[in-house]
ZAMARGU-4260 file (C-alpha; in steps of 0.2 Angstrom, whole numbers, plus 5000, padded with zeros to 4 digits):
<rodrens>
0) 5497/5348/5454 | 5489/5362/5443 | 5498/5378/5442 | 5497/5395/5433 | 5517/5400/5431
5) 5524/5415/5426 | 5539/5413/5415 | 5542/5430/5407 | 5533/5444/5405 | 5517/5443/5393
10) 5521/5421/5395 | 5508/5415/5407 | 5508/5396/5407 | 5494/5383/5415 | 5506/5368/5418
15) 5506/5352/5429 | 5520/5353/5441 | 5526/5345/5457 | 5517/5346/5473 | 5528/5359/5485
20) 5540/5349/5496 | 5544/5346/5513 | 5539/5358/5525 | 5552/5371/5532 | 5554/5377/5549
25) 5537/5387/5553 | 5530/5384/5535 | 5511/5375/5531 | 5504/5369/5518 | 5486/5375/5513
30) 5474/5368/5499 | 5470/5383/5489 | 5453/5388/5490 | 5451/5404/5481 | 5463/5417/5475
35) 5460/5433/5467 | 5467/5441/5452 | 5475/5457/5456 | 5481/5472/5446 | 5498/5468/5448
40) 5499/5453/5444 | 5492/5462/5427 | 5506/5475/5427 | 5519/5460/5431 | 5514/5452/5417
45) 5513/5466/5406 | 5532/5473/5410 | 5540/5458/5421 | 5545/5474/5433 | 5543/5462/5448
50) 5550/5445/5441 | 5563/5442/5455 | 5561/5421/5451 | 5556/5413/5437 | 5546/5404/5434
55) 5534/5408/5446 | 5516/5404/5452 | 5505/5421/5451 | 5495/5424/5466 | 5494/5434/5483
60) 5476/5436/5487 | 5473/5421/5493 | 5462/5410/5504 | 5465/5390/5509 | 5463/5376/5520
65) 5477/5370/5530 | 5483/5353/5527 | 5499/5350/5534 | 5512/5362/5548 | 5528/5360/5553
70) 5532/5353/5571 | 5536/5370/5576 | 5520/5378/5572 | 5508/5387/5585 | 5493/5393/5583
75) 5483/5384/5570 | 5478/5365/5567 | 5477/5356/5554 | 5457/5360/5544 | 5457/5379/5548
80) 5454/5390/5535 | 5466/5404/5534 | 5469/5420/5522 | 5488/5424/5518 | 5496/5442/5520
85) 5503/5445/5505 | 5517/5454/5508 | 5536/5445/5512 | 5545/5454/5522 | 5563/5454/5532
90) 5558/5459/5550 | 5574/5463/5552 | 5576/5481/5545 | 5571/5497/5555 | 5552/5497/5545
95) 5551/5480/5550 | 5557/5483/5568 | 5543/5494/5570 | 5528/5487/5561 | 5530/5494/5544
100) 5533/5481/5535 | 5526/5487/5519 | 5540/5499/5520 | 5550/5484/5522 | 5569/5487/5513
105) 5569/5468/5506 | 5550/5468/5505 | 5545/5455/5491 | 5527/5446/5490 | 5516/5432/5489
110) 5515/5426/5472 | 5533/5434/5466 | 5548/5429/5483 | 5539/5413/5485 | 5525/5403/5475
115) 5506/5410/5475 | 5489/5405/5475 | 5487/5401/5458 | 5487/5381/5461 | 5481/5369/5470
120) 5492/5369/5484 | 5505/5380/5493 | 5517/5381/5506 | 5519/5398/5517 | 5526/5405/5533
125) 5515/5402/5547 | 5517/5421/5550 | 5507/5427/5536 | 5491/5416/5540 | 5476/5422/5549
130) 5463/5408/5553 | 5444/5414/5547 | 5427/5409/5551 | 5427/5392/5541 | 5408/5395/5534
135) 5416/5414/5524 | 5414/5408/5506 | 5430/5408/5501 | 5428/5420/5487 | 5424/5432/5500
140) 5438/5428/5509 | 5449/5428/5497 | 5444/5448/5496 | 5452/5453/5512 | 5468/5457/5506
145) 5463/5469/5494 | 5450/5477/5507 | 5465/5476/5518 | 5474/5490/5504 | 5459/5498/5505
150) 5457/5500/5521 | 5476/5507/5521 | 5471/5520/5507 | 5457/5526/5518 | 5466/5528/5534
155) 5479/5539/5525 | 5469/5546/5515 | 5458/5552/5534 | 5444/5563/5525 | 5437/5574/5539
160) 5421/5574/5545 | 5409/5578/5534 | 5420/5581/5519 | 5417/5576/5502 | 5426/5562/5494
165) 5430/5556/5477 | 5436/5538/5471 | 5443/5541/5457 | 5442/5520/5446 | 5431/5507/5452
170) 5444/5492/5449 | 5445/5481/5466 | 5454/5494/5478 | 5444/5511/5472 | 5429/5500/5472
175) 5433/5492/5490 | 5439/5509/5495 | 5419/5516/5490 | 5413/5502/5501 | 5423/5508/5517
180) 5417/5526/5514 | 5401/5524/5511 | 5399/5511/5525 | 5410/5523/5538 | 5411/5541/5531
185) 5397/5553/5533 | 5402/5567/5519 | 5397/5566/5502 | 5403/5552/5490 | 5408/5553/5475
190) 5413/5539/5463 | 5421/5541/5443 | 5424/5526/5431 | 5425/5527/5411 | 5418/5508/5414
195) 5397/5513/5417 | 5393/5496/5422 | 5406/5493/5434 | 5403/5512/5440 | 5385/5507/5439
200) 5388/5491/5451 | 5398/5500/5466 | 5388/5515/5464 | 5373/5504/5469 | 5382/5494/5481
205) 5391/5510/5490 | 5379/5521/5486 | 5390/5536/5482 | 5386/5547/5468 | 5392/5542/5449
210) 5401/5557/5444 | 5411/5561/5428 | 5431/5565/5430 | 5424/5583/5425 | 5425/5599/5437
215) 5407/5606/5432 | 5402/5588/5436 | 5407/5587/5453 | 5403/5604/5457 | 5384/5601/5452
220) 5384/5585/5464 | 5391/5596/5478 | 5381/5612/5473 | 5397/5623/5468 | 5404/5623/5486
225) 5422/5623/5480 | 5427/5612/5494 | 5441/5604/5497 | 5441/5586/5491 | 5447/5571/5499
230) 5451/5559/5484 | 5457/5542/5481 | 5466/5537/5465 | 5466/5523/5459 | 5464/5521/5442
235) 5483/5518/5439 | 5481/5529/5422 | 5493/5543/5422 | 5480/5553/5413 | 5466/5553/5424
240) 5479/5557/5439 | 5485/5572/5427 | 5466/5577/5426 | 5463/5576/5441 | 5476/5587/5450
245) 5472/5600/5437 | 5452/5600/5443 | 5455/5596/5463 | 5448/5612/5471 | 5461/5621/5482
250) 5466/5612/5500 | 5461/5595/5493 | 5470/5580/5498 | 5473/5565/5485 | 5479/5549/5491
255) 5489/5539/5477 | 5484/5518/5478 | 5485/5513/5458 | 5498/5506/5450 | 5506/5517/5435
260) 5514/5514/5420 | 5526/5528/5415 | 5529/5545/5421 | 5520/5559/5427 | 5518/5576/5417
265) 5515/5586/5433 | 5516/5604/5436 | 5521/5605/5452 | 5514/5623/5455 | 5496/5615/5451
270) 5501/5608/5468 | 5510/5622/5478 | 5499/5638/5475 | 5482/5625/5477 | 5490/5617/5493
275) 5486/5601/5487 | 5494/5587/5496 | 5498/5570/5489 | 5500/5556/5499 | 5507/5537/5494
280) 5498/5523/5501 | 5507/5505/5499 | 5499/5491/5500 | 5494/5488/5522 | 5503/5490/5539
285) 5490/5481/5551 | 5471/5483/5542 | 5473/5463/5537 | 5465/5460/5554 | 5454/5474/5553
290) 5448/5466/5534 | 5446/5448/5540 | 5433/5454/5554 | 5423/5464/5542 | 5422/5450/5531
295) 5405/5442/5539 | 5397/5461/5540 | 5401/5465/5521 | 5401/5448/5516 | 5383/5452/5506
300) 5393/5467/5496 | 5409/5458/5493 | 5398/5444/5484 | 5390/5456/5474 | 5409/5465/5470
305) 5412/5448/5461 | 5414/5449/5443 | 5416/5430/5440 | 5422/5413/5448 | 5433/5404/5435
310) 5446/5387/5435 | 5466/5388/5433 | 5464/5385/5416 | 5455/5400/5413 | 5466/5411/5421
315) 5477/5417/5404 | 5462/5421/5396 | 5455/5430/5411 | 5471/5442/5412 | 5467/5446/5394
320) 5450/5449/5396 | 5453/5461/5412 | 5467/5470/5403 | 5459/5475/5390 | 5444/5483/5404
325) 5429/5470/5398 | 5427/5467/5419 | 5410/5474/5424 | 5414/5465/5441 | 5427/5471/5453
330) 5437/5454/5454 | 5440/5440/5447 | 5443/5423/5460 | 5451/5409/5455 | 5444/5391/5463
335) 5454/5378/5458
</rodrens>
């Protein structure tokens, strides 16, 4: 079958390789049907800080068609269409004993412990597939785990009523993160992208407020209130975060979601005399079911989020296009 293998970081190979194997105890095999292209699997293959196996297929945002199930399997037949949690984890250690498992001490995922989406076929633990409604297009199912992290970001994140909110980067989860807000919260929204047309796209799509990362700025779209900001980052760029914690009005909240590459120059004080709390959001505890049964209400949107549909063998040239930020889409699905 087709593949897209990791072998290194910055060596992304399409390549014909065997069909996965025999089936293990409690594992299925699914025809891929649409997988998405994630920013980590950029930062992977820019720095190889999560090769654990190589090579490996890239690939954890995912939806298929089952095809085959071990004997032992309950719960889905052979034709159903499914979406894959992407996260691997023990169940075993005490976050996994009580339903943290993206705190999970051995966590590893899709795409990096075991083979990913980026193929024609794969094999996974029963466990991490839940069925959805077969008539989804699969890109748009393919976008709940990502809404799932979203969802996540905005639970922690838990704006009060009425409160203004920033989301700061329109990439997939800052963007996903805007739908969720706008569709649910009943404060202000505020939206901030160097990209205009992709800050453009989710502005129209949300209908929050396109903003730049600039104090005066969101003070005139909230009339110089100096209130407190509930703000998502997710931009992943140290800079912006520095920016931001410098501007963030006193009392604010700021709930971390990007992925970073090196440190942060950070004056704690900035965070001490302003009161401004930061809070890490990792990936999801239990929002994948809560994403899969908002896929058919937000299907219209997700569609729209959709920067383009491409084959396997685009995929190298893809991860160059959206790391150098020439995306005016939110994501990128793979149909193989």
């Amino acid at each position: 079958m087709k593949a897209v293998r990791l072998h290194k970081a910055g060596d992304l190979r399409v390549e014909d390789v065997p069909s996965p194997g025999a089936l293990e105890d409690g594992w299925v095999r699914l025809k891929v049907s649409a997988a998405g292209i994630c920013g980590s699997d950029l930062h992977n293959f820019r720095t190889g800080q999560w090769i654990s196996r190589a090579p490996s297929i890239a690939g954890h945002e995912l939806a298929g068609i089952v095809t085959a199930l071990h004997r032992s399997v309950e719960g889905l037949r052979v034709g159903d269409a499914v979406v894959a949690d992407s996260r691997f984890w023990c169940g075993e250690c005490p976050a996994c004993r009580t339903k943290r498992r993206q705190l999970c001490a051995r966590l590893g995922f899709v795409g990096e412990a075991c083979d990913g989406g980026f193929a024609e076929e794969i094999v996974l633990p029963s466990r991490l597939l839940l069925p959805v409604a077969p008539d989804i297009d699969p890109a748009v199912a393919a976008m709940a785990e990502p809404l799932a992290v979203a969802l996540h970001a905005v639970h922690r994140l838990n704006p009060r009523p009425g409160q203004p909110v920033l989301v700061v980067g329109c990439g997939p989860i800052g963007g996903l993160a805007a739908l969720v807000l706008g569709k649910r919260h009943d404060g202000p929204l505020l939206i901030a992208d160097r990209n205009a047309a992709r800050l453009g796209l989710v502005a129209e799509v949300t209908g929050g407020r396109a903003v730049a990362l600039d104090p005066d700025a969101i003070g005139t779209a909230l009339g110089h209130t100096d209130a407190p900001l509930a703000t998502i980052e997710a931009t992943g760029n140290v800079a912006a975060l520095t920016r931001l914690v410098e501007l963030l009005p006193a009392g604010s909240s700021l709930a971390l979601v990007g992925i970073y590459h090196g440190g942060l120059p950070l004056d704690p004080n900035h965070l001490v005399e302003r009161e401004i709390a930061l809070i890490g959001c990792h990936v999801f505890s239990d929002e994948l079911t809560e994403a899969v049964a908002l896929l058919r209400p937000l299907a219209a949107d997700l569609a729209r989020l959709i920067d383009q549909e491409i084959t396997l063998d685009e995929v190298p040239a893809a991860y160059q296009r959206l790391i150098a930020g020439e995306a005016t889409g939110l994501k990128t699905i793979v149909r193989p």
